[in-house]
C-alpha positions, 0 to 999 in steps of 0.5 A: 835112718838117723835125722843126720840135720837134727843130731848136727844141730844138736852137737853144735847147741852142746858145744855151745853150752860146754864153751861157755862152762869152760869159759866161765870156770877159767874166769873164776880161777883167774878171779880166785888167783888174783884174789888169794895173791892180794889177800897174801900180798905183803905190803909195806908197812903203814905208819898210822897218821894220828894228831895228839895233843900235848900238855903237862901240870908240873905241880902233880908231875902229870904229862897228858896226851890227848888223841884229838884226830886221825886214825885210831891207834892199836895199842898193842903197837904203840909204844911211848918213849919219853925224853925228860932232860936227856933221860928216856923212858919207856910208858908200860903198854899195860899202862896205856891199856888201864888208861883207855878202859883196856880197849885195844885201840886209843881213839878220838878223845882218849887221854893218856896221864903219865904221872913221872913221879910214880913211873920213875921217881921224875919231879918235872918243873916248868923248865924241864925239857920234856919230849913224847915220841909215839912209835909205831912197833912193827916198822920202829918209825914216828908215828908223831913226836911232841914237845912238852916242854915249857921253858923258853927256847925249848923249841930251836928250829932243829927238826930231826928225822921222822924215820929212819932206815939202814940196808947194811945190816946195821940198825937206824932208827929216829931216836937214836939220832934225836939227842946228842950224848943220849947214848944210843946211836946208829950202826951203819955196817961198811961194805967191802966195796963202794955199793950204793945198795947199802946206806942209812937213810933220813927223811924229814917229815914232809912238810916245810911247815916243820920249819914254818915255812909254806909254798911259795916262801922264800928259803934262804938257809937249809943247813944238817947238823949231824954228830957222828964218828967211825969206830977205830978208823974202820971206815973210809971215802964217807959220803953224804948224799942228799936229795931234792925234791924238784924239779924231778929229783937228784941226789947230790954227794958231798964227802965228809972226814973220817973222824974216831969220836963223836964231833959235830959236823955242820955242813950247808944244804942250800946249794941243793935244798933252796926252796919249799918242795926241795924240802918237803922231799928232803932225805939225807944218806950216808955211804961209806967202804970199810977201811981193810986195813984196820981189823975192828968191826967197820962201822959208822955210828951217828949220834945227831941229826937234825935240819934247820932252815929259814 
């Protein structure tokens, strides 16, 4: 007769072992579940941060840029546009490339050297108004932008947004609002209806230092100077939403005119923005509701946009 003890001992030692196979195998599943959701995992986008350093010799019309810190660059994602006197130009990426020894990547110490005569005809002279924007491809944001110029007054105070976005379906990027009469400008898309989801929104940098302000000083002036216009009267009830950043955060509205061509706009920012942590947190939308009277397109373009403030 079967040893009834021992075979009882042994199902239970076998139930043991296949619990803990069991056991093991769902932990490995639940590990490669979780891992293949973050490799797939689509993240936002991640401007680099790199420090560049900037100068120009007039006398053989050479712009420099030097990378002087910070993250390395992939050149396939760069793009250099140039502003000499309101004119933009765009550097050939197969320039960058021959620059840097044909590496992928623009590291710490690699030199850039724009000649403007050869690229587009420019002589440059020590007057000339002279602005680098180092763009970041894929998301179309400021990597950083760069004043080469080196006449008097070249630098005002008037910072303009380091990024730029639009939920409307239209486009909005930082150059097309970083020079008044360039041409280029944003298109904001009116909604039917009031919808808060749809906007054109414009960040500042994230540093009072822009402005040469740090914490704990006073600020006694924070105004926006925005140029823009709604095409054919298309467009009704604009507002101006602005955002704070202390102490957890409020946007505020304040209603601007409806206005067919471009025309400046300066508006006081310092009943909301009156310290240094309200402006390192400053952003600024636009809202508005089609007009459904008028039948062109219902669009709000913006030309100009810049912050000073002291």
């Amino acid at each position: 007769m079967p040893n009834v003890k021992k075979l009882m001992e042994n199902r239970k030692a076998v139930s043991e072992v296949v619990g803990e196979v069991l056991l093991t195998s769902i932990a490995v599943l639940l590990v490669s579940s979780i891992g293949i959701f973050i490799s797939t995992y689509d993240g936002a986008t991640d401007v680099p941060h790199t420090q560049v350093r900037e100068w120009m010799n007039t006398g053989s019309d050479t712009v420099y840029l030097e990378h002087s810190g910070g993250e390395f660059l992939e050149v396939e994602n760069l793009e250099i546009v140039i502003n000499i006197n309101g004119q933009r130009y765009v550097y050939p990426r197969a320039r960058v490339y021959s620059n840097i020894n044909n590496n992928s990547n623009w590291q710490l110490g690699d030199r850039i050297t724009i000649n403007t005569s050869r690229e587009w005809g420019i002589d440059i002279e020590s007057d000339d108004e002279i602005q680098v924007f180092l763009v970041d491809s894929p998301s179309k944001q400021i990597i950083q932008y760069l004043t080469v110029s080196s006449g008097e007054g070249a630098i005002s105070g008037w910072i303009t947004p380091s990024s730029a976005r639009d939920t409307s379906g239209g486009t909005a990027t930082p150059l097309d609002v970083y020079m008044e009469g360039d041409g280029i400008s944003t298109s904001y898309h009116a909604p039917g209806s009031s919808d808060p989801s749809k906007f054109e929104e414009f960040s500042f940098g994230g540093t009072p230092a822009l402005w040469g302000l740090f914490p704990g000083d006073n600020v006694t002036d924070v105004t926006l100077k925005i140029v823009y216009r709604v095409e054919a009267n298309s467009c009704k009830d604009i507002k101006l939403k602005i955002y704070d950043g202390s102490p957890i955060g409020n946007w505020h509205e304040e209603n601007i005119p409806v206005q067919t061509e471009f025309a400046e706009k300066s508006i006081n920012l310092y009943p909301y923005i009156n310290n240094t942590e309200d402006l390192a947190k400053i952003k600024v939308q636009l809202v508005a509701v089609e007009n459904s009277a008028v039948s062109a397109d219902k669009r709000l373009n913006v030309d100009y946009m810049a912050i000073y403030a002291n």
